[in-house]
ModelCIF file with pLDDT and N, C-alpha, C, O atoms, coordinates in Angstrom:
data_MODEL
#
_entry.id   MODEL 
#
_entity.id                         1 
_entity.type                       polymer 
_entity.pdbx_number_of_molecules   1 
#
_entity_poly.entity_id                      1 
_entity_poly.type                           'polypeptide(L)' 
_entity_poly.nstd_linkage                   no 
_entity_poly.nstd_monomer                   no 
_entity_poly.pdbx_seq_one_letter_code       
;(UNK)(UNK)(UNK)(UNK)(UNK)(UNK)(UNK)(UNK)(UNK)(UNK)(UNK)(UNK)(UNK)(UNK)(UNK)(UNK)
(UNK)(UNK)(UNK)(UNK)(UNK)(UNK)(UNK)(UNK)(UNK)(UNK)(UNK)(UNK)(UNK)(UNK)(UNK)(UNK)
(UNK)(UNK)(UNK)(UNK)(UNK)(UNK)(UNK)(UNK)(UNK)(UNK)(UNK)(UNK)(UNK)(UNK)(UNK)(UNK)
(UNK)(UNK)(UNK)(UNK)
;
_entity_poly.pdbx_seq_one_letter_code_can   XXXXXXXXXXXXXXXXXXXXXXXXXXXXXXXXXXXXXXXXXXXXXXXXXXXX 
_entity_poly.pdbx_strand_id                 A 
#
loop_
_entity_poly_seq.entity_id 
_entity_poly_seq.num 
_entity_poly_seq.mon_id 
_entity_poly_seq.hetero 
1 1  UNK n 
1 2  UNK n 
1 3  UNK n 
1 4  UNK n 
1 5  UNK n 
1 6  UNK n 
1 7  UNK n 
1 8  UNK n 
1 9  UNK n 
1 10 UNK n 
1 11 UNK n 
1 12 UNK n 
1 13 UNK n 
1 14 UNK n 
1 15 UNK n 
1 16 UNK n 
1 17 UNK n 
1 18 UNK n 
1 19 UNK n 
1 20 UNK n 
1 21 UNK n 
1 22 UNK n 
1 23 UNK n 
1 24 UNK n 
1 25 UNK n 
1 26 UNK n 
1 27 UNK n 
1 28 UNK n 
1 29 UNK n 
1 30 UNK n 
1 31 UNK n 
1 32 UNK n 
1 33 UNK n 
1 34 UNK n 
1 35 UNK n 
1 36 UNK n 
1 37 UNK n 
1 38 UNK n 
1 39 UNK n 
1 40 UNK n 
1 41 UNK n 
1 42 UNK n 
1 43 UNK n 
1 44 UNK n 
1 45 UNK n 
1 46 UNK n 
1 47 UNK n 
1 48 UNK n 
1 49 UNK n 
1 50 UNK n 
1 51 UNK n 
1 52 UNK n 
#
_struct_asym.id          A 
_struct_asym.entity_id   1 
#
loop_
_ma_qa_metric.id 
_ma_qa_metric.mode 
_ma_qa_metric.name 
_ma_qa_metric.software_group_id 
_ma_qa_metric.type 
1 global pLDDT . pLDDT 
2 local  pLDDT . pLDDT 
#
_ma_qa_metric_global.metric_id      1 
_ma_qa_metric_global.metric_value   78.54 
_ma_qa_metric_global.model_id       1 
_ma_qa_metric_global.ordinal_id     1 
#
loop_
_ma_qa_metric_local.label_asym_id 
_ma_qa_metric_local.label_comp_id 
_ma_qa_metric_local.label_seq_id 
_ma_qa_metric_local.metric_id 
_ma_qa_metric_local.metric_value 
_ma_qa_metric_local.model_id 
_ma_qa_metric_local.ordinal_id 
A UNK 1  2 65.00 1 1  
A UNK 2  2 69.00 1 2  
A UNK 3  2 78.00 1 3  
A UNK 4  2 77.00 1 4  
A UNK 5  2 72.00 1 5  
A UNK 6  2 72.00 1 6  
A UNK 7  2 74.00 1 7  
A UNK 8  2 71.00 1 8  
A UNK 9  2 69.00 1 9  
A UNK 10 2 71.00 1 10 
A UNK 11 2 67.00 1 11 
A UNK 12 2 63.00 1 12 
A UNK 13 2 61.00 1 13 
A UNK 14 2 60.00 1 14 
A UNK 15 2 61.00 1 15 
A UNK 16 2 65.00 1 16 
A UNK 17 2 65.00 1 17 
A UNK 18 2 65.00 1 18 
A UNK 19 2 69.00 1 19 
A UNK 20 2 66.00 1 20 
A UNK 21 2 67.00 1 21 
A UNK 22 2 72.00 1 22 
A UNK 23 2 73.00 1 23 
A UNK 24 2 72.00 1 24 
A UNK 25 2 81.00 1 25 
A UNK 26 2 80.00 1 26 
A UNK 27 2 84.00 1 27 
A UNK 28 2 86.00 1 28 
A UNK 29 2 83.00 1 29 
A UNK 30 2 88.00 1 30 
A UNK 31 2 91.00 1 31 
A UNK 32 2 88.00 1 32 
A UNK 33 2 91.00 1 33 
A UNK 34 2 95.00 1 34 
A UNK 35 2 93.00 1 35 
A UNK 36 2 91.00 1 36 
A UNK 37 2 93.00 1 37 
A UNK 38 2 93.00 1 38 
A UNK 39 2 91.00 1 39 
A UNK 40 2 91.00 1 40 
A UNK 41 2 92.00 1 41 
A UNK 42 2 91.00 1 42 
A UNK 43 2 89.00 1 43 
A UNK 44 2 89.00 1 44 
A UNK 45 2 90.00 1 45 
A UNK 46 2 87.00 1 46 
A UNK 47 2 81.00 1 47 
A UNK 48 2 84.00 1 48 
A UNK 49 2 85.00 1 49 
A UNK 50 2 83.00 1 50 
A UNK 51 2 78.00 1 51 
A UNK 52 2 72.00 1 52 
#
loop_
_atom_site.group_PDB 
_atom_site.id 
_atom_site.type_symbol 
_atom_site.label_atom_id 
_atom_site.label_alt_id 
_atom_site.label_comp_id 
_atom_site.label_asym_id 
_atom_site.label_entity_id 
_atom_site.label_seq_id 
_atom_site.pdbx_PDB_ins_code 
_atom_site.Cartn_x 
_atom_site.Cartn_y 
_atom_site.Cartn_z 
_atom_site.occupancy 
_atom_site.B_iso_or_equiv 
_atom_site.pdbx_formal_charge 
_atom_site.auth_seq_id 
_atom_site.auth_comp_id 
_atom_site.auth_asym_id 
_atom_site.auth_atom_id 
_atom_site.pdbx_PDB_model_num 
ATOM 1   N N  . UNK A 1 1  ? 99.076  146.460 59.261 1.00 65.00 ? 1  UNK A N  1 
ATOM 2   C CA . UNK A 1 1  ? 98.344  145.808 58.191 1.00 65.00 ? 1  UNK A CA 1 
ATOM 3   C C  . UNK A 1 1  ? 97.693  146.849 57.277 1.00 65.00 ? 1  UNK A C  1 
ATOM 4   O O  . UNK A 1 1  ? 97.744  146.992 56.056 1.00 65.00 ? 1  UNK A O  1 
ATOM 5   N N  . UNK A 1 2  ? 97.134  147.456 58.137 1.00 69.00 ? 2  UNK A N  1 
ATOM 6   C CA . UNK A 1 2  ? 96.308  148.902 57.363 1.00 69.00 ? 2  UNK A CA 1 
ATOM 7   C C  . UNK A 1 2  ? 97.317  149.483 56.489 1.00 69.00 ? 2  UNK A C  1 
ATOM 8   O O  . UNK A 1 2  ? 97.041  149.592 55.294 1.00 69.00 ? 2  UNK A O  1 
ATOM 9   N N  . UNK A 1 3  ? 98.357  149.838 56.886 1.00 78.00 ? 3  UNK A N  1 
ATOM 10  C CA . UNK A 1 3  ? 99.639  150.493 55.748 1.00 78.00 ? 3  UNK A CA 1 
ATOM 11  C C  . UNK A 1 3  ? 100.341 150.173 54.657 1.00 78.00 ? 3  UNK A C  1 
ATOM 12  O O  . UNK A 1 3  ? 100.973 150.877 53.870 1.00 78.00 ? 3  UNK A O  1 
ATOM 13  N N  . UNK A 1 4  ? 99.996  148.081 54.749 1.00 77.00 ? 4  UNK A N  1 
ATOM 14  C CA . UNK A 1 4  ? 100.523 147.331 53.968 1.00 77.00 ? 4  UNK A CA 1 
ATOM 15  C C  . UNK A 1 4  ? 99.458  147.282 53.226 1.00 77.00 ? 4  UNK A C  1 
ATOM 16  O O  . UNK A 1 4  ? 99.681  147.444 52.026 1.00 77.00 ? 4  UNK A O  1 
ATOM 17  N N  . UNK A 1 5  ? 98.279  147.099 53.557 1.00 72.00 ? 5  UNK A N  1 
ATOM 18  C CA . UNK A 1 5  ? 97.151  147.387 52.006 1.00 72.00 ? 5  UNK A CA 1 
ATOM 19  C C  . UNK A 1 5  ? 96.942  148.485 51.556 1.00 72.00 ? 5  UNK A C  1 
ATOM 20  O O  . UNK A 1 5  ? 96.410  148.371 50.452 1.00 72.00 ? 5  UNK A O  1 
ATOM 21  N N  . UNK A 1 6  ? 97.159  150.009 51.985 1.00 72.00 ? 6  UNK A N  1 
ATOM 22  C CA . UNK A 1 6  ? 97.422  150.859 51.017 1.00 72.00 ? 6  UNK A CA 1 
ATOM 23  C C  . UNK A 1 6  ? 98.738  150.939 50.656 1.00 72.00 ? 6  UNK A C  1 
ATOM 24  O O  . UNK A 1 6  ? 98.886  152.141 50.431 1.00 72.00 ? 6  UNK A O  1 
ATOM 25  N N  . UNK A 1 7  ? 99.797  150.389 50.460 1.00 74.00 ? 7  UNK A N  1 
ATOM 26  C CA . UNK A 1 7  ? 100.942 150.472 49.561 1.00 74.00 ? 7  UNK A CA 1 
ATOM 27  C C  . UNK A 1 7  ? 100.436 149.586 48.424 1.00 74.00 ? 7  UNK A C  1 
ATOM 28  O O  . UNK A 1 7  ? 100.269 149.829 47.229 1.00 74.00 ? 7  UNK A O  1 
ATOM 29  N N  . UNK A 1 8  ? 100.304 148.840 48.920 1.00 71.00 ? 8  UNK A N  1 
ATOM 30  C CA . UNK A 1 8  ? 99.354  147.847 47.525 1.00 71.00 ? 8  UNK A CA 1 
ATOM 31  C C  . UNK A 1 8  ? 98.684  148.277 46.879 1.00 71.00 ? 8  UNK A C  1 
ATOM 32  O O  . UNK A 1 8  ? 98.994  148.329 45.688 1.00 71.00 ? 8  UNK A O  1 
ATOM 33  N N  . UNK A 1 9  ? 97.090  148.947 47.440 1.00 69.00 ? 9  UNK A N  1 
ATOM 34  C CA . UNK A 1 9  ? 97.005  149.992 46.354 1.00 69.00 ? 9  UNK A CA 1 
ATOM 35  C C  . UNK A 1 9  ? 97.302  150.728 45.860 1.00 69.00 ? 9  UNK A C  1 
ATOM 36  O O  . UNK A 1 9  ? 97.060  150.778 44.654 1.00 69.00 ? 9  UNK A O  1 
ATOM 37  N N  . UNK A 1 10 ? 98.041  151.788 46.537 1.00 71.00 ? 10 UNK A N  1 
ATOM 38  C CA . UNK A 1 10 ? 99.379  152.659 45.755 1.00 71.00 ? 10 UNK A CA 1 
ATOM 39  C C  . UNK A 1 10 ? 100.038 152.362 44.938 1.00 71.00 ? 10 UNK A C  1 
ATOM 40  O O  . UNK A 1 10 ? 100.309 153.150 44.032 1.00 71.00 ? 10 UNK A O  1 
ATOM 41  N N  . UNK A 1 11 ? 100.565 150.992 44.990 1.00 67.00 ? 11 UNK A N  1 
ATOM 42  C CA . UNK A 1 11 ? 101.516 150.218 43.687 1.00 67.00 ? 11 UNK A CA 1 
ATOM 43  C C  . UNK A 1 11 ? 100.771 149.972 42.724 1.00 67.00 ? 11 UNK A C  1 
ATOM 44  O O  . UNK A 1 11 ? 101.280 149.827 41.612 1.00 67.00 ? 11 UNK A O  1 
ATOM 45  N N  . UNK A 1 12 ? 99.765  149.892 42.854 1.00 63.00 ? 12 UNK A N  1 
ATOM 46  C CA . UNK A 1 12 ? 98.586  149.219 41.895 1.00 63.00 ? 12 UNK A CA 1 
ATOM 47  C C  . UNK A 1 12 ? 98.371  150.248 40.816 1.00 63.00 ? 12 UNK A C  1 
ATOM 48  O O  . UNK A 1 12 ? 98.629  150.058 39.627 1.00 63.00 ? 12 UNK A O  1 
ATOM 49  N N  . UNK A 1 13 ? 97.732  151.672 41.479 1.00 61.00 ? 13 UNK A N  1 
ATOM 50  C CA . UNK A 1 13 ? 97.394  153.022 41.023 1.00 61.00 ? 13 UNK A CA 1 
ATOM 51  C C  . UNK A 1 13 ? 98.423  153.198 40.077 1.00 61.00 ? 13 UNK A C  1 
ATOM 52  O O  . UNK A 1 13 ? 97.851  153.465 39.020 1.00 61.00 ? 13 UNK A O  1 
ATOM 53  N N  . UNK A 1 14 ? 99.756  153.187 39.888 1.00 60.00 ? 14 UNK A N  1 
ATOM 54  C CA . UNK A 1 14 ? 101.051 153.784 39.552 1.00 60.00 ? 14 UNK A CA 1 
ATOM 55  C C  . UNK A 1 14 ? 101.397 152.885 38.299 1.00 60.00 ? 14 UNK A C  1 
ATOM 56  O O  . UNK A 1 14 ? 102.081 153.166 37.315 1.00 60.00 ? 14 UNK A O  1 
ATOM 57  N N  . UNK A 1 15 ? 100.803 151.853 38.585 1.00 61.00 ? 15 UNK A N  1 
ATOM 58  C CA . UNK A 1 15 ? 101.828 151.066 36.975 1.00 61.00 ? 15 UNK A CA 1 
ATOM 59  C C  . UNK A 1 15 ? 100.366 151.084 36.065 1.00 61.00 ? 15 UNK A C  1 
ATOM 60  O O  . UNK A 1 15 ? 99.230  150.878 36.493 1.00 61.00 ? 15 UNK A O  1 
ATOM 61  N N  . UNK A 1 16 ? 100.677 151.314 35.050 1.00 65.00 ? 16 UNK A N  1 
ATOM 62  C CA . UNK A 1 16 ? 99.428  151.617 33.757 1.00 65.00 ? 16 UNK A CA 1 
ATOM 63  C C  . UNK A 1 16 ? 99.034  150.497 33.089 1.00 65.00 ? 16 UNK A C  1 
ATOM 64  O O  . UNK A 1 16 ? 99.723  149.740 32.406 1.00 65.00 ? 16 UNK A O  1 
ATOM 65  N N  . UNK A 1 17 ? 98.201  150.465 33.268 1.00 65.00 ? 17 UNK A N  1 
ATOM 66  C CA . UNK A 1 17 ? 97.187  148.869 32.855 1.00 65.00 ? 17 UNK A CA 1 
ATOM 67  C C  . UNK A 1 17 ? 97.814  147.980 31.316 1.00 65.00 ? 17 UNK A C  1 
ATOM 68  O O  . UNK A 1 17 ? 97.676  146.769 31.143 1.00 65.00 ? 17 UNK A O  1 
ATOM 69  N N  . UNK A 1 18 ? 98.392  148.783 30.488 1.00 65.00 ? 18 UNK A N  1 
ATOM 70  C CA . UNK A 1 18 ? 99.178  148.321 29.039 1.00 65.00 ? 18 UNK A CA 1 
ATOM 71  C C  . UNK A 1 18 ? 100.206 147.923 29.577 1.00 65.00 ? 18 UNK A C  1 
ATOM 72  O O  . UNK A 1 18 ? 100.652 146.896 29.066 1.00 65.00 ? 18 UNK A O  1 
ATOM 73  N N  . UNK A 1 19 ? 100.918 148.435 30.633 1.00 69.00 ? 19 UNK A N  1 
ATOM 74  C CA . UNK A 1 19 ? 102.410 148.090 30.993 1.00 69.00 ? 19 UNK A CA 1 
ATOM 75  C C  . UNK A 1 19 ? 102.026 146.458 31.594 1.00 69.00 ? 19 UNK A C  1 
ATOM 76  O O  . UNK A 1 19 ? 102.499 145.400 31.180 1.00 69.00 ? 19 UNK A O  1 
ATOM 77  N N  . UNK A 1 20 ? 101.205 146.623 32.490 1.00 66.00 ? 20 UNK A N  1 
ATOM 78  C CA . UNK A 1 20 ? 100.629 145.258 33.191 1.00 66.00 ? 20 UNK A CA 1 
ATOM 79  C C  . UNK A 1 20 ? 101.036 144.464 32.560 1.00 66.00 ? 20 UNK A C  1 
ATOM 80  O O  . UNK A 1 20 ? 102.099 143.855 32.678 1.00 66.00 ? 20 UNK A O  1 
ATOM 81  N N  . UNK A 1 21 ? 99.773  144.315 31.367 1.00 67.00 ? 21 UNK A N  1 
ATOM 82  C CA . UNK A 1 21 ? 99.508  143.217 31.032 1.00 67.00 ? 21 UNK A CA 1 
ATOM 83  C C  . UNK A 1 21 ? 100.806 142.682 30.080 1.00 67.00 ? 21 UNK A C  1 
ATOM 84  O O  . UNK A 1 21 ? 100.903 141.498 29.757 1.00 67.00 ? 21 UNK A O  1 
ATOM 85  N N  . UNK A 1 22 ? 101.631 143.547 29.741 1.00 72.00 ? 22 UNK A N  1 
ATOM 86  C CA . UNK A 1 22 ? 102.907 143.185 28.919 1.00 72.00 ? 22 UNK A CA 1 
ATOM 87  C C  . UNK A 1 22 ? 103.529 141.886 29.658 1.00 72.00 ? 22 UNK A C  1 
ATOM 88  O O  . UNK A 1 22 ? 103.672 140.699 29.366 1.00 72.00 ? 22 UNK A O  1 
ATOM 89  N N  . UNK A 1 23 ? 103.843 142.763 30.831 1.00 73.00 ? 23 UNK A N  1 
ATOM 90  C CA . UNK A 1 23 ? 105.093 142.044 31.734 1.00 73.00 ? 23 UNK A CA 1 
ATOM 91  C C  . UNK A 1 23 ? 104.391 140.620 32.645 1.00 73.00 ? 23 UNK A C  1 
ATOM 92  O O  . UNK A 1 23 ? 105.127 139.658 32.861 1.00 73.00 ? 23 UNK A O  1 
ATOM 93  N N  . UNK A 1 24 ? 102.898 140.608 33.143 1.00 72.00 ? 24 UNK A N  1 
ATOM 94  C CA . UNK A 1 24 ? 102.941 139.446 33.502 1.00 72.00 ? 24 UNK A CA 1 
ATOM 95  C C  . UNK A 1 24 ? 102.245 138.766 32.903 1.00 72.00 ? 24 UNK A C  1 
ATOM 96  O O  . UNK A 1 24 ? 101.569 139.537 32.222 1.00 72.00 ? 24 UNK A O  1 
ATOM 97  N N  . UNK A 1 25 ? 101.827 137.349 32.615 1.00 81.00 ? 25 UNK A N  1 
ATOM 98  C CA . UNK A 1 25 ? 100.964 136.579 32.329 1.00 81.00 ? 25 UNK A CA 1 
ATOM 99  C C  . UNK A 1 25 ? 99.398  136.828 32.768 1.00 81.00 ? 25 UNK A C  1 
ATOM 100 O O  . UNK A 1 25 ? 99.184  137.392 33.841 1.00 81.00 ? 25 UNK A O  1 
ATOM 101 N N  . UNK A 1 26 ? 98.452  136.463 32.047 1.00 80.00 ? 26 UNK A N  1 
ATOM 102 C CA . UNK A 1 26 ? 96.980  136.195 32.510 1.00 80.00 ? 26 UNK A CA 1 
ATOM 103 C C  . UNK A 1 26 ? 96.623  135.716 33.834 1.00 80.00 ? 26 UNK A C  1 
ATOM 104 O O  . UNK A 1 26 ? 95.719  136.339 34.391 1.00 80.00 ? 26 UNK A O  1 
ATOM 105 N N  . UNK A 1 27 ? 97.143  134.739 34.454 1.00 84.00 ? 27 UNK A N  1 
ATOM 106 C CA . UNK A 1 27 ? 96.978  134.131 35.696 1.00 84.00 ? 27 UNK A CA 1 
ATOM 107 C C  . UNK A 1 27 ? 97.576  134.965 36.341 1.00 84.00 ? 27 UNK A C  1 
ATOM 108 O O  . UNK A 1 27 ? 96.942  135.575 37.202 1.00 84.00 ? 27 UNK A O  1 
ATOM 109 N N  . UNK A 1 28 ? 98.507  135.159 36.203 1.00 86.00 ? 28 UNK A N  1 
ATOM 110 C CA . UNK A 1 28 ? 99.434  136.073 37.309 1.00 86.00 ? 28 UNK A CA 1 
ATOM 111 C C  . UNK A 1 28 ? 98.532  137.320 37.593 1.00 86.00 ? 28 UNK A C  1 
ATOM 112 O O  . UNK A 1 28 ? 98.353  137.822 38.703 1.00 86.00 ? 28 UNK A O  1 
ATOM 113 N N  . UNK A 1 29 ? 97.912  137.800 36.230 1.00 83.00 ? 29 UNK A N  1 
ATOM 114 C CA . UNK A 1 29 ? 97.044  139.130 36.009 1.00 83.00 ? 29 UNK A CA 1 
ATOM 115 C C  . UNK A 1 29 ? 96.092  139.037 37.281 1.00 83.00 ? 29 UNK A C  1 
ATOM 116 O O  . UNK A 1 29 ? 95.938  139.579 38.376 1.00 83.00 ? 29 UNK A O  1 
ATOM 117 N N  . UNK A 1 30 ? 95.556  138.049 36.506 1.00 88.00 ? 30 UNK A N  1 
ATOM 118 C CA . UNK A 1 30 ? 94.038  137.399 37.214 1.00 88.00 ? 30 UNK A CA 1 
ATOM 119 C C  . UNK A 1 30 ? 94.169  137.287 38.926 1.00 88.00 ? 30 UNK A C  1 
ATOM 120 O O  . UNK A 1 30 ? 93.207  137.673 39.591 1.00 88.00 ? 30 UNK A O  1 
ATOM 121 N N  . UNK A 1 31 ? 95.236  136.815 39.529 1.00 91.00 ? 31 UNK A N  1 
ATOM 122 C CA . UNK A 1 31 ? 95.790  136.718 40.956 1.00 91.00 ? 31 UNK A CA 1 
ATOM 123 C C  . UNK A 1 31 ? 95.937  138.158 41.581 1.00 91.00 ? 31 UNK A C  1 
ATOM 124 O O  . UNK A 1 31 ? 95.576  138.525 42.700 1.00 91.00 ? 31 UNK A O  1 
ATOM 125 N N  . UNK A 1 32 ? 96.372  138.670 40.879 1.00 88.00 ? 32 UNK A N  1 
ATOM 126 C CA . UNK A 1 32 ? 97.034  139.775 41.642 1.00 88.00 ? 32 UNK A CA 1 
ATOM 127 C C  . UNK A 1 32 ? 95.600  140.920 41.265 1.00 88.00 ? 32 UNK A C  1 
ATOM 128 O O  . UNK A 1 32 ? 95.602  141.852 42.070 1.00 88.00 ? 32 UNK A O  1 
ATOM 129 N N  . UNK A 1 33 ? 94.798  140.980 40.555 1.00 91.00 ? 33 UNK A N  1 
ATOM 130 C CA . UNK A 1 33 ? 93.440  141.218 40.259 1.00 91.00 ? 33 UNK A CA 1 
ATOM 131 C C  . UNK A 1 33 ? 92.559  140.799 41.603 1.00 91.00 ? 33 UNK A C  1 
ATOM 132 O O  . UNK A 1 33 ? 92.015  141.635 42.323 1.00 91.00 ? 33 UNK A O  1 
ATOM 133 N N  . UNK A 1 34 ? 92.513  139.456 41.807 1.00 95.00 ? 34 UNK A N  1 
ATOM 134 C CA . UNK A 1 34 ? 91.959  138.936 43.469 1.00 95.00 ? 34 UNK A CA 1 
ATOM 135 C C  . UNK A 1 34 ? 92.217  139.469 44.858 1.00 95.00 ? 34 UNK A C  1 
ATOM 136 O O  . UNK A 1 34 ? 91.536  139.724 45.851 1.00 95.00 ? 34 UNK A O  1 
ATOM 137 N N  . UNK A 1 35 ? 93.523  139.531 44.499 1.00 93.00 ? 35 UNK A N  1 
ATOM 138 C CA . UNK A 1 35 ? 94.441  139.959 45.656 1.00 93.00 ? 35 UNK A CA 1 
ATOM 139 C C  . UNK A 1 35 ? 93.848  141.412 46.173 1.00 93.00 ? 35 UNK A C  1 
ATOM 140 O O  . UNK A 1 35 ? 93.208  141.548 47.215 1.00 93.00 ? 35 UNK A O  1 
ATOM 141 N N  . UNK A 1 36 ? 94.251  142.706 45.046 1.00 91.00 ? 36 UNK A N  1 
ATOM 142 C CA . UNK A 1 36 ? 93.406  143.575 44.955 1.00 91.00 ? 36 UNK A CA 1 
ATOM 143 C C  . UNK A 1 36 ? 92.165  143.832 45.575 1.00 91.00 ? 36 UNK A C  1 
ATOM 144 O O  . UNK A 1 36 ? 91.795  144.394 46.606 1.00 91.00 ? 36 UNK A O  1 
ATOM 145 N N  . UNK A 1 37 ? 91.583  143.184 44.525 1.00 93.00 ? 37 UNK A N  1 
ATOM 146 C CA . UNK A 1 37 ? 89.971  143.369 44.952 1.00 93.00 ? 37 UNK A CA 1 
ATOM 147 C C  . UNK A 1 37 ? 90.332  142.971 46.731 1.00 93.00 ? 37 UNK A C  1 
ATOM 148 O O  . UNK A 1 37 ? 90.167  143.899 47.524 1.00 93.00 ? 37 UNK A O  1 
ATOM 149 N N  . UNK A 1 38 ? 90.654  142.057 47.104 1.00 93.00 ? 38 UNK A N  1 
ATOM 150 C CA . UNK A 1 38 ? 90.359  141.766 48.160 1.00 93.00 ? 38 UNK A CA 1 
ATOM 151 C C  . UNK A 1 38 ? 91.184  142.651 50.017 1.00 93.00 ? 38 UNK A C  1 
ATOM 152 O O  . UNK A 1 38 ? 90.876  142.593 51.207 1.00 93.00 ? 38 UNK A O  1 
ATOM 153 N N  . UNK A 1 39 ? 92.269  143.345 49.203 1.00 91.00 ? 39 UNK A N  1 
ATOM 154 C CA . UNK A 1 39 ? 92.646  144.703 50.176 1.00 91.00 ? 39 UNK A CA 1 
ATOM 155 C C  . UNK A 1 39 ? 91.698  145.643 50.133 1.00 91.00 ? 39 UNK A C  1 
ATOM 156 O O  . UNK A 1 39 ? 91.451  146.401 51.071 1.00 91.00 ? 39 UNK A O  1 
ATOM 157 N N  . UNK A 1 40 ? 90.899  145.639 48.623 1.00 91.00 ? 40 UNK A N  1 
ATOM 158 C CA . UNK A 1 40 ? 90.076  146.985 48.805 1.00 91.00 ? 40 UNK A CA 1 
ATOM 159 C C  . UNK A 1 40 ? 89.140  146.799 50.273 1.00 91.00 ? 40 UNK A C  1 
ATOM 160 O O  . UNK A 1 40 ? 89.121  147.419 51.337 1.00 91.00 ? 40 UNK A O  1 
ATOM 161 N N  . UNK A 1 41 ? 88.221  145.354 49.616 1.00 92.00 ? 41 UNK A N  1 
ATOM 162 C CA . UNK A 1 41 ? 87.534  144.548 50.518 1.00 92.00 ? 41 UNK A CA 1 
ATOM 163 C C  . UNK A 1 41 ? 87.589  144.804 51.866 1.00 92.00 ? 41 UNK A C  1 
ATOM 164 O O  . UNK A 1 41 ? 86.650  145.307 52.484 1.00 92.00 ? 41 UNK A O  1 
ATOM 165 N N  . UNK A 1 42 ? 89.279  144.291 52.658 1.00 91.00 ? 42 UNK A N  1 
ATOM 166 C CA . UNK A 1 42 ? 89.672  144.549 53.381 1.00 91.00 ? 42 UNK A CA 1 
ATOM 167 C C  . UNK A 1 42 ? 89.431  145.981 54.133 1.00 91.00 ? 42 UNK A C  1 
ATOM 168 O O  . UNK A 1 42 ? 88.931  145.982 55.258 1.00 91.00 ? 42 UNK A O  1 
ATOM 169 N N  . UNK A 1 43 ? 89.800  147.199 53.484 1.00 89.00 ? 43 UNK A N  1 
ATOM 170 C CA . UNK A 1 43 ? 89.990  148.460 53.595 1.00 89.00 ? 43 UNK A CA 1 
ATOM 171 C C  . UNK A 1 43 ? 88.616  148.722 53.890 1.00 89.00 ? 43 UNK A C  1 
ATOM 172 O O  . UNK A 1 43 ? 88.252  149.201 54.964 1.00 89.00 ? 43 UNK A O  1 
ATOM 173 N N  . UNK A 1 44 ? 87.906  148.439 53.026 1.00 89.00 ? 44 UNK A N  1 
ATOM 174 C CA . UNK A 1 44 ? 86.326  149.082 53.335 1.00 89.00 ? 44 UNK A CA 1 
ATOM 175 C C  . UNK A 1 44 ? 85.636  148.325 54.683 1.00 89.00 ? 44 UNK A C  1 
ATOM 176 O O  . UNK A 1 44 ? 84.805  148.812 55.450 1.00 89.00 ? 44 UNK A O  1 
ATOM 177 N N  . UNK A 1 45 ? 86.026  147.464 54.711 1.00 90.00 ? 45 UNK A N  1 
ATOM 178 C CA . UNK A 1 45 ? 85.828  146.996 56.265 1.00 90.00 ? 45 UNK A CA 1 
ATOM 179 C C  . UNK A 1 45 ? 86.237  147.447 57.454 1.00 90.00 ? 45 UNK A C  1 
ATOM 180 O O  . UNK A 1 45 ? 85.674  147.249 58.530 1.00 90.00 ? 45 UNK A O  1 
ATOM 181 N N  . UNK A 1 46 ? 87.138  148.004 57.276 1.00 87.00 ? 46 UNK A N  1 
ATOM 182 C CA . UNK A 1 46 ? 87.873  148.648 58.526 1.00 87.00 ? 46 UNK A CA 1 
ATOM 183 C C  . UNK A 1 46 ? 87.564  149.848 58.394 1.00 87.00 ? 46 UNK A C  1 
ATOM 184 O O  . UNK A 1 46 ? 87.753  150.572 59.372 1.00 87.00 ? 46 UNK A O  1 
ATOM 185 N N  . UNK A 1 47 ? 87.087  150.346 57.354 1.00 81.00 ? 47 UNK A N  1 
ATOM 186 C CA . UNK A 1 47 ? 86.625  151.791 57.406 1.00 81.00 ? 47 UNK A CA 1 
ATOM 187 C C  . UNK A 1 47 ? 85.163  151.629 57.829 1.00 81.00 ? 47 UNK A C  1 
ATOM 188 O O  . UNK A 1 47 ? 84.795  152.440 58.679 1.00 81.00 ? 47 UNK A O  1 
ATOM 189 N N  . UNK A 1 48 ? 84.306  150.787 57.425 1.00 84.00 ? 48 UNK A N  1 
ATOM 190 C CA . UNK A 1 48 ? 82.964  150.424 58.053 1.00 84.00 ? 48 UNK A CA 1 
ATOM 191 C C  . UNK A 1 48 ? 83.235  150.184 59.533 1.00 84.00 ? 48 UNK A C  1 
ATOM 192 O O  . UNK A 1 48 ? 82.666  150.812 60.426 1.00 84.00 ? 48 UNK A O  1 
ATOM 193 N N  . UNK A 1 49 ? 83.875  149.514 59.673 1.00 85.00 ? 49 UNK A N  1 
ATOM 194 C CA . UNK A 1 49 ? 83.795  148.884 61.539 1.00 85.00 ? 49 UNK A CA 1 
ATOM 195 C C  . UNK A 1 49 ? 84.208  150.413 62.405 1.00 85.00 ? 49 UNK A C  1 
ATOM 196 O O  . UNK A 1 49 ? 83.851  150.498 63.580 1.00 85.00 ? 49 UNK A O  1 
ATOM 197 N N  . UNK A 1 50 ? 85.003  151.642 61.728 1.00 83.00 ? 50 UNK A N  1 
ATOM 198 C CA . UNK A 1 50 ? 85.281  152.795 62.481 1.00 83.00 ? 50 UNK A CA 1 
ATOM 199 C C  . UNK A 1 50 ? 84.668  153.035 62.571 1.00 83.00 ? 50 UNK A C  1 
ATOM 200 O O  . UNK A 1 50 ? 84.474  153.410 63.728 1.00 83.00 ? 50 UNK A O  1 
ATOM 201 N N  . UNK A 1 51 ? 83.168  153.241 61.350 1.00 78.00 ? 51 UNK A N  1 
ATOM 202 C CA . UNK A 1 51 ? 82.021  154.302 61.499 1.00 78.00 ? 51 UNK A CA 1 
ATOM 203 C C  . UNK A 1 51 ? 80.865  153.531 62.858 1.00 78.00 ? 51 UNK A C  1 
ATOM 204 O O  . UNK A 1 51 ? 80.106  154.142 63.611 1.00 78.00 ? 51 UNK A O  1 
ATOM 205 N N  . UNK A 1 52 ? 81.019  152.600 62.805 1.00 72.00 ? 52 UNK A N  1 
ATOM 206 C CA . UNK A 1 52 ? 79.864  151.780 63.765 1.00 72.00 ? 52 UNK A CA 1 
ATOM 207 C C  . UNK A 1 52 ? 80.328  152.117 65.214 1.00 72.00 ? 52 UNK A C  1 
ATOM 208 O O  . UNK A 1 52 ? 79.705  151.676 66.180 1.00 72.00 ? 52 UNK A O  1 
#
């Protein structure tokens, strides 16, 4: 799981925010914007629960 949310962010990092918004729609934007936020989310949790 841990490897599959940093490829996500990796994919994320790599395509340039003008290219984005060309190719998908607003909602689609907006989703995959959630999605995001919410691996980071993810990530920082599991990096919190190591340090404890």
């Amino acid at each position: 799981m841990m490897q599959e949310l940093m490829r996500m962010v990796e994919r994320t990092e790599q395509e340039p925010h003008e290219h984005q918004l060309r190719r998908i729609g607003a909602r689609q934007l907006r989703a995959r914007q959630r999605e995001e936020r919410r691996a980071e989310e993810a990530i920082m949790e599991i990096a919190w629960s190591r340090l404890c």
